[in-house]
C-alpha positions as semicolon CSV with decimal commas, in nm:
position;residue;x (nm);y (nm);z (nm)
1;X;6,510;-1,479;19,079
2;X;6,388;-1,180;19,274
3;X;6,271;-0,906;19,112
4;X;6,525;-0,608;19,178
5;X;6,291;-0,339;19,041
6;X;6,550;-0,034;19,064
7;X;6,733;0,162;19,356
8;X;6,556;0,226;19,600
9;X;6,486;0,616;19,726
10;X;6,656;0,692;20,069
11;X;6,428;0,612;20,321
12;X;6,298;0,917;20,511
13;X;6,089;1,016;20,825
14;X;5,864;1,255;20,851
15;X;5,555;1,387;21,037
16;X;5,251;1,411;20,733
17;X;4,965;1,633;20,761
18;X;4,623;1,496;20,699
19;X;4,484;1,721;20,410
20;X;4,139;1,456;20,429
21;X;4,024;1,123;20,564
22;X;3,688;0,951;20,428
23;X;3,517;0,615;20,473
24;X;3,495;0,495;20,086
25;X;3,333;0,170;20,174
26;X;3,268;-0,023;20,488
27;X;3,570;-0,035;20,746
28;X;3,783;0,067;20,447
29;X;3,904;0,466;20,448
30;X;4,104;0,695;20,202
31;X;4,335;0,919;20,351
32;X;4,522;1,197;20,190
33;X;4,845;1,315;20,353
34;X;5,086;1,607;20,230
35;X;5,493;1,626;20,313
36;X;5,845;1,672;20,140
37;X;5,872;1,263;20,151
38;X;5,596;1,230;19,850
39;X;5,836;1,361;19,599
40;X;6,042;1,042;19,674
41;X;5,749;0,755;19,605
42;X;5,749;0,559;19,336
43;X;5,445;0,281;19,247
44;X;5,441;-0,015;19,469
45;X;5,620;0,092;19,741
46;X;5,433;0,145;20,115
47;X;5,397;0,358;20,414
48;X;5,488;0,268;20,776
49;X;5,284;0,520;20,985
50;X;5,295;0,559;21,377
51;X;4,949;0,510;21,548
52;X;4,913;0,806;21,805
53;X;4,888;0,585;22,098
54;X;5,188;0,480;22,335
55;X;5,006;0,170;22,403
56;X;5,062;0,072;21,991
57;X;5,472;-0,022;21,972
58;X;5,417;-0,110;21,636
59;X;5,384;0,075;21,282
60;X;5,095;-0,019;21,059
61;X;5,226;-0,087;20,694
62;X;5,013;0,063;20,432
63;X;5,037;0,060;20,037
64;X;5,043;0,356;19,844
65;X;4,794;0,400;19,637
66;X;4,815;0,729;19,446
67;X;5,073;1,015;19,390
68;X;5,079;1,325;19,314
69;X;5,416;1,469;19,354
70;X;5,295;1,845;19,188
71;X;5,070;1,882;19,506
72;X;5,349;1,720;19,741
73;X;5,011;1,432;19,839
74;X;4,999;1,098;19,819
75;X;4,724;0,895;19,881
76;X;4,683;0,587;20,131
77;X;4,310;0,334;20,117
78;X;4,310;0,112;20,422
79;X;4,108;-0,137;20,594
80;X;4,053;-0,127;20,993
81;X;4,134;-0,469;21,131
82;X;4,206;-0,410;21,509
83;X;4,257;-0,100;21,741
84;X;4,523;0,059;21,571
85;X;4,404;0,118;21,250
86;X;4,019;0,202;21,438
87;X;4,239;0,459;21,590
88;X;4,416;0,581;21,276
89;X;4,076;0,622;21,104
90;X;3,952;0,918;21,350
91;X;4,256;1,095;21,251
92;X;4,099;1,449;21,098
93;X;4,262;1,703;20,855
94;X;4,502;1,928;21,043
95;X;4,660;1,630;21,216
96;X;4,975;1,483;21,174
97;X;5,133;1,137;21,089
98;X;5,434;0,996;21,215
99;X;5,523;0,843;20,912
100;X;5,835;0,642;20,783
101;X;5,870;0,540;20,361
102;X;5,866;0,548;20,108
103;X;5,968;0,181;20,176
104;X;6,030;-0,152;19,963
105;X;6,037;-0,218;19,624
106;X;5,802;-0,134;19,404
107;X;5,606;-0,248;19,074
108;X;5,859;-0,258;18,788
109;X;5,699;-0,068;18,517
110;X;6,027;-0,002;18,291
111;X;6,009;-0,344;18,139
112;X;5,676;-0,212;17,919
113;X;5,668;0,039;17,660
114;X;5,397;0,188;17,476
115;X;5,127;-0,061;17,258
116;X;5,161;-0,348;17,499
117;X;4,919;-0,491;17,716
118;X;4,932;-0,455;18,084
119;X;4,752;-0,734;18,346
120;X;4,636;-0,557;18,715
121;X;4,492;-0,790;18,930
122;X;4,401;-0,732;19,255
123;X;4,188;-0,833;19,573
124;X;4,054;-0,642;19,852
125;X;4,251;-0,451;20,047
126;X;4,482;-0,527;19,790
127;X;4,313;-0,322;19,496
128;X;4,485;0,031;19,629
129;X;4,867;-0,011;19,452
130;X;4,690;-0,097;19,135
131;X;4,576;0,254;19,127
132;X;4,901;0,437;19,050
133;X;5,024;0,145;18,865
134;X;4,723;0,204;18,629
135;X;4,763;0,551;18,614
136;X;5,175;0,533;18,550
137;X;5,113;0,270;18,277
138;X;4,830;0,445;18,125
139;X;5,071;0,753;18,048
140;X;5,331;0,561;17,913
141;X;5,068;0,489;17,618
142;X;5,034;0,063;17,789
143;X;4,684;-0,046;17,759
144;X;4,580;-0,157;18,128
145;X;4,315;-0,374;18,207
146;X;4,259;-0,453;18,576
147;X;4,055;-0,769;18,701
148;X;3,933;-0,663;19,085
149;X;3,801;-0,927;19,340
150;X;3,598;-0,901;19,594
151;X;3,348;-0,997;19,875
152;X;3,056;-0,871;19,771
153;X;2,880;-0,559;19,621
154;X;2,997;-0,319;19,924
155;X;3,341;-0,405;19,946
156;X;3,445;-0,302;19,619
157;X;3,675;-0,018;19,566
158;X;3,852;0,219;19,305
159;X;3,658;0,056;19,039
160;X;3,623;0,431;18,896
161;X;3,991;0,519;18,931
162;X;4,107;0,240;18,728
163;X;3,813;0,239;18,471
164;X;4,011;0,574;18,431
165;X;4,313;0,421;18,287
166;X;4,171;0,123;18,093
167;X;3,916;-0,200;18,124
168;X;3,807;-0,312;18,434
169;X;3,650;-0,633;18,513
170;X;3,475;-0,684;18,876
171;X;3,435;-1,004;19,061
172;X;3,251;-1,097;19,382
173;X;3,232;-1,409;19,585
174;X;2,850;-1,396;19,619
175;X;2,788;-1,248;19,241
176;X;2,627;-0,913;19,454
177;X;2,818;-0,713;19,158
178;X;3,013;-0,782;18,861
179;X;3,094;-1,135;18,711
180;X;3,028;-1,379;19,029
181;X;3,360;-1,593;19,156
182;X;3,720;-1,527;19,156
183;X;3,956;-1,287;18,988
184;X;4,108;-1,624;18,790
185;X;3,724;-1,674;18,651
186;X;3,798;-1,368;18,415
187;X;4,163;-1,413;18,382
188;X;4,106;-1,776;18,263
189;X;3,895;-1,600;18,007
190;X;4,106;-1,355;17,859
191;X;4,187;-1,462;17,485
192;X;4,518;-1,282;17,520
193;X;4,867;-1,281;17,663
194;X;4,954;-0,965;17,900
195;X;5,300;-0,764;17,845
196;X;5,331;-0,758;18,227
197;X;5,138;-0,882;18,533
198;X;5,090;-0,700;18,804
199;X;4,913;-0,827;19,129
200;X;4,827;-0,769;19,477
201;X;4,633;-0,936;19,728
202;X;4,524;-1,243;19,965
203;X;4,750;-1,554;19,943
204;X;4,512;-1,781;19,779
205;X;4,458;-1,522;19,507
206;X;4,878;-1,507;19,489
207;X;4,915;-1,839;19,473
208;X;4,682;-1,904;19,185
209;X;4,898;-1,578;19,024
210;X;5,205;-1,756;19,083
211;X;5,102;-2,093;18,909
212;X;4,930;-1,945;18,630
213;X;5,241;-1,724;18,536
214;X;5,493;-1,854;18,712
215;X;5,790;-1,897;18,362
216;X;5,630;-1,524;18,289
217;X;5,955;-1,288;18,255
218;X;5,756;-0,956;18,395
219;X;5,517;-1,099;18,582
220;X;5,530;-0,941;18,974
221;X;5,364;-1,037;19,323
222;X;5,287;-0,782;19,582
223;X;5,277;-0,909;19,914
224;X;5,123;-0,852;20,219
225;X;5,247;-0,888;20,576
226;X;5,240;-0,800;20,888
227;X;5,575;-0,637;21,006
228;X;5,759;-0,520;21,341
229;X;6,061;-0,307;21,268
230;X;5,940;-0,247;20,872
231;X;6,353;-0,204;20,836
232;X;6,464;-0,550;20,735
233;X;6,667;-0,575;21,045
234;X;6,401;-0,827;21,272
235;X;6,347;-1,042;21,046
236;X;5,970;-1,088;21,087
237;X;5,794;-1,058;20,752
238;X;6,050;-1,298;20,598
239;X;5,914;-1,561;20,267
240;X;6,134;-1,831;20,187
241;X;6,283;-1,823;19,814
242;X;6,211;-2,133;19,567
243;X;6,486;-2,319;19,422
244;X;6,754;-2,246;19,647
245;X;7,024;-2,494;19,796
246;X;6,953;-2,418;20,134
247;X;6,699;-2,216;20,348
248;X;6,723;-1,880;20,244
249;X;6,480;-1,572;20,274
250;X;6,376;-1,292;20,194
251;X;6,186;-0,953;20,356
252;X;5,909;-0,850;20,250
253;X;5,967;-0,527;20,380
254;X;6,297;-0,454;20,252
255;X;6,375;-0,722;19,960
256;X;6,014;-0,674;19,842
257;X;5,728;-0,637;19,900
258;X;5,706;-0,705;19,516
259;X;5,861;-1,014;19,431
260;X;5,916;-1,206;19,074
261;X;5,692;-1,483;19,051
262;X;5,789;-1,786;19,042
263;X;6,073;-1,706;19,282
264;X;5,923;-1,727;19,621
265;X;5,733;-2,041;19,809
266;X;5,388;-1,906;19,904
């Protein structure tokens, strides 16, 4: 089963305006744009912005990772991987984005109510989404608790933001900071059963999601991709789905990128 989360806002194109751009940890940036689009985002869902170079065909997808639709901002946290992104982080305030979204399907967060108990878990460059999932959660009265995975000591992220909207637990490969391992070290831990799971990240860290609550009835997969058209009509960021009679698949970018689990093959 794929996780249908609700309708999906029109999808809309517009040119953002930087209001800031920082580097929050090593290669990894926050940028804060402003436009009419904002007041259409909902948690989950991603950006497609333009890189300002006619050399760079391609959009770069990027999660959202916080809104706030009284200013009309929403807030992007990315990693630079190649030249496009390098060239997207000297972007300045005052500029503007070519930007297309709010895209895909986001986090389903109607299936918990107020006095259950909320799982975030999230890895890397994955951590971002959690953010306004946290924070929508949070004010619906859900107690959140977020398990974060990284690296080591200067790649984490947001640990602040979420410790805003519940418990936070930090891993890191090399034990640098927090508990030292993987995200499933403190999950395996946990001496109680989550409402709703909600996770992001690389796909060993999915995978291990997947398994652990795979029969789960709210348990959702974010997933990440590279992407051409970021329309659903090349066909590029497709996953095949599990149990199916014949091949049959699904697009990240427009069936997901959030996905029940136990529904796709990772």
């Amino acid at each position: 089963m794929q996780a249908k989360c609700h309708e999906k806002p029109q999808l809309l194109k517009e040119d953002l305006l930087i209001i800031s751009q920082r580097e929050i940890a090593p290669k990894i940036f926050e940028m804060v744009l402003a436009g009419q689009m904002v007041q259409n985002m909902e948690v989950g869902q991603f950006l497609h912005l333009r890189v300002p170079d006619p050399s760079k065909l391609l959009r770069r997808p990027i999660s959202i990772c916080e809104i706030d639709k009284e200013k009309g901002e929403v807030t992007i946290v990315y990693r630079v991987e190649r030249a496009g992104t390098a060239i997207l982080s000297t972007m300045q305030a005052g500029d503007k984005v070519d930007t297309m979204g709010p895209q895909g399907n986001g986090f389903d967060i109607s299936v918990i109510t107020n006095g259950q108990r909320a799982l975030l878990i999230g890895g890397g460059i994955g951590v971002p989404p959690l953010v306004e999932t946290a924070k929508q959660l949070h004010a619906k009265g859900v107690a959140v608790t977020s398990v974060i995975g990284f690296a080591n000591k200067d790649a984490v992220i947001l640990e602040e933001k979420l410790r805003s909207y519940g418990d936070v637990y930090v891993t890191t490969d090399d034990g640098s900071y927090g508990q030292k391992g993987y995200v499933s070290t403190v999950i395996e831990g946990l001496d109680w059963y989550p409402d709703a799971v909600y996770a992001c990240g690389a796909p060993g860290m999915l995978k291990y999601i997947d398994l652990k609550f795979e029969d789960h009835p709210h348990a959702y997969l974010s997933m990440e991709s590279r992407m051409a058209c970021g329309m659903g009509a090349c066909y590029a960021c497709v996953v095949p789905l599990r149990n199916q009679g014949q091949a049959t698949n699904q697009r990240v970018c427009e069936d997901g990128p959030v996905f029940a689990t136990g529904s796709i093959i990772l």
